[in-house]
VEXNU-534843 format. One record per residue (C-alpha): residue in three letters; x, y, z. Coordinates in steps of 0.1 Angstrom, whole numbers, plus 5000, padded with zeros to 4 digits. Layout:
<kezas>
<keza r="Ala" x="X" y="Y" z="Z"/>
...
</kezas>
This chain:
<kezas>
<keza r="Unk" x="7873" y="6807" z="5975"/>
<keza r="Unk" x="7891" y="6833" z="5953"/>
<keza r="Unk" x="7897" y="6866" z="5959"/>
<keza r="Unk" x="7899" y="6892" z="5934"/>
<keza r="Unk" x="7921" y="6926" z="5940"/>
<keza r="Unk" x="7928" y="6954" z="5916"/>
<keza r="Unk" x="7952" y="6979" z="5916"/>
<keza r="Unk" x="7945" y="7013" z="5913"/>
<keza r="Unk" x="7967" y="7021" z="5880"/>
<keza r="Unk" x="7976" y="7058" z="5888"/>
<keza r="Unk" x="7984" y="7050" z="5926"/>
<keza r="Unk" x="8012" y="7030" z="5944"/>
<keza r="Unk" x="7996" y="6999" z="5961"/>
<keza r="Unk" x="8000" y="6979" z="5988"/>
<keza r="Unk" x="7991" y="6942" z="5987"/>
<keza r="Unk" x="7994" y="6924" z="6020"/>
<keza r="Unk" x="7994" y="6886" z="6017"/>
<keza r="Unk" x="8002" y="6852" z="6039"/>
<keza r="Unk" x="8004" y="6817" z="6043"/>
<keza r="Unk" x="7970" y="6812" z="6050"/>
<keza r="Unk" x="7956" y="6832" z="6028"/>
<keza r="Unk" x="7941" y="6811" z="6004"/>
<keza r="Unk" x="7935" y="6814" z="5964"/>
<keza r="Unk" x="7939" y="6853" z="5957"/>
<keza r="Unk" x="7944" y="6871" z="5924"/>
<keza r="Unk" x="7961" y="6906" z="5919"/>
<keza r="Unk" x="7951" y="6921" z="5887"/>
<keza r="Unk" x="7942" y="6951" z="5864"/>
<keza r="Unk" x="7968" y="6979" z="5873"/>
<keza r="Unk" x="8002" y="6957" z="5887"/>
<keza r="Unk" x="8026" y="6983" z="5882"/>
<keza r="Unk" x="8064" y="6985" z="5895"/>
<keza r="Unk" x="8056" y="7008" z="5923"/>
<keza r="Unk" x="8037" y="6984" z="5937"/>
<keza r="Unk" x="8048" y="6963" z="5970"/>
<keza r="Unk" x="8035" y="6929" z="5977"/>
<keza r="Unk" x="8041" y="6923" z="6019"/>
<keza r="Unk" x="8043" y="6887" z="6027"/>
<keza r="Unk" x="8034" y="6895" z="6062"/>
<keza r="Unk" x="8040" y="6863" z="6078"/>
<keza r="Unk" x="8071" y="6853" z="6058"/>
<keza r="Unk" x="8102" y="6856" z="6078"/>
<keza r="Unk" x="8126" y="6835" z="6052"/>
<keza r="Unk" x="8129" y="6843" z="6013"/>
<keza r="Unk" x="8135" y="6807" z="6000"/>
<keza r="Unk" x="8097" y="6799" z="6017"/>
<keza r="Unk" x="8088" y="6822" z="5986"/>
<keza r="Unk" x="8085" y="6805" z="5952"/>
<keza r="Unk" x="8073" y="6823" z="5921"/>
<keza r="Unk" x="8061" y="6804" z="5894"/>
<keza r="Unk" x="8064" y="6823" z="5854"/>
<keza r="Unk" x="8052" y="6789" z="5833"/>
<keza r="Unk" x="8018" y="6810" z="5826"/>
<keza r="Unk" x="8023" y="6839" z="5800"/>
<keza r="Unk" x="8012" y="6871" z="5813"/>
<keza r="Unk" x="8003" y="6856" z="5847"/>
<keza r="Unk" x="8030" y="6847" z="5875"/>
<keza r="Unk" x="8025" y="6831" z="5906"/>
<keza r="Unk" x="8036" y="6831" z="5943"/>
<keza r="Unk" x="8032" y="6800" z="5959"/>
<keza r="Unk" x="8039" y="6801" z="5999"/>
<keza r="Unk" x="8030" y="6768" z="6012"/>
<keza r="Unk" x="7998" y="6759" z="6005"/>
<keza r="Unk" x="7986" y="6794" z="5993"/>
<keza r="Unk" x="7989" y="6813" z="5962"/>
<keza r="Unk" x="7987" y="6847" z="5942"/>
<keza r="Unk" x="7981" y="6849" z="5909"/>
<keza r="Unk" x="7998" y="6881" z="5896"/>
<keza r="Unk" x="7979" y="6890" z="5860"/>
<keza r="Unk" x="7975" y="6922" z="5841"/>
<keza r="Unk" x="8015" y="6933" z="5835"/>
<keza r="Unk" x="8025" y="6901" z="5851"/>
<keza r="Unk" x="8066" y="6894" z="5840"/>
<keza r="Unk" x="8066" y="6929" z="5830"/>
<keza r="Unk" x="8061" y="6941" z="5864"/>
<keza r="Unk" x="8083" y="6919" z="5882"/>
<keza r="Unk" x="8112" y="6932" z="5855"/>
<keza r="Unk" x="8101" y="6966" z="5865"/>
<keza r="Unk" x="8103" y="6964" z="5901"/>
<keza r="Unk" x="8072" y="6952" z="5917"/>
<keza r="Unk" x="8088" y="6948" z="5956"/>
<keza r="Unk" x="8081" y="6918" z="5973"/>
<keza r="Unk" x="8089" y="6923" z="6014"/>
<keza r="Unk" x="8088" y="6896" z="6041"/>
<keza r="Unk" x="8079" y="6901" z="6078"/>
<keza r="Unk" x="8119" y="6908" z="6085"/>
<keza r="Unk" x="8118" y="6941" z="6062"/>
<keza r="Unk" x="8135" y="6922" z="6041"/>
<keza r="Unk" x="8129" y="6928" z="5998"/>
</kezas>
């Protein structure tokens, strides 16, 4: 099943995500400050990002995804962080 997270708008947010982590959706307050930790990622090319939606980009790792929605390309032009397991970004 999905599940839905929002970001806080005025706040810097943290979204921690993994390979087995389903069907998830990050919306309503994406912003550039934000970080989203691929916590059991240890290589960048198992990351694939997928822009073919307007407005809505997705991460794909393996079998899961996040659907990033709300500022979408906007934010990942702006900055949104993504960091693997390595403290890689």
């Amino acid at each position: 099943a999905s599940q839905d997270m929002q970001g806080s708008v005025a706040a810097v947010d943290t979204i921690w995500f993994g390979t087995q982590d389903g069907v998830d959706k990050f919306s309503k307050g994406v912003d550039k400050g934000d970080t989203i930790y691929l916590w059991d990622v240890t290589s960048i090319d198992a990351v694939k990002i997928n822009t073919a939606t307007a407005g809505q980009e997705t991460v794909v790792l393996g079998s899961s995804t996040l659907n990033i929605t709300d500022a979408g390309q906007k934010a990942l032009d702006g900055g949104l962080t993504f960091k693997i397991s390595t403290g890689a970004s």
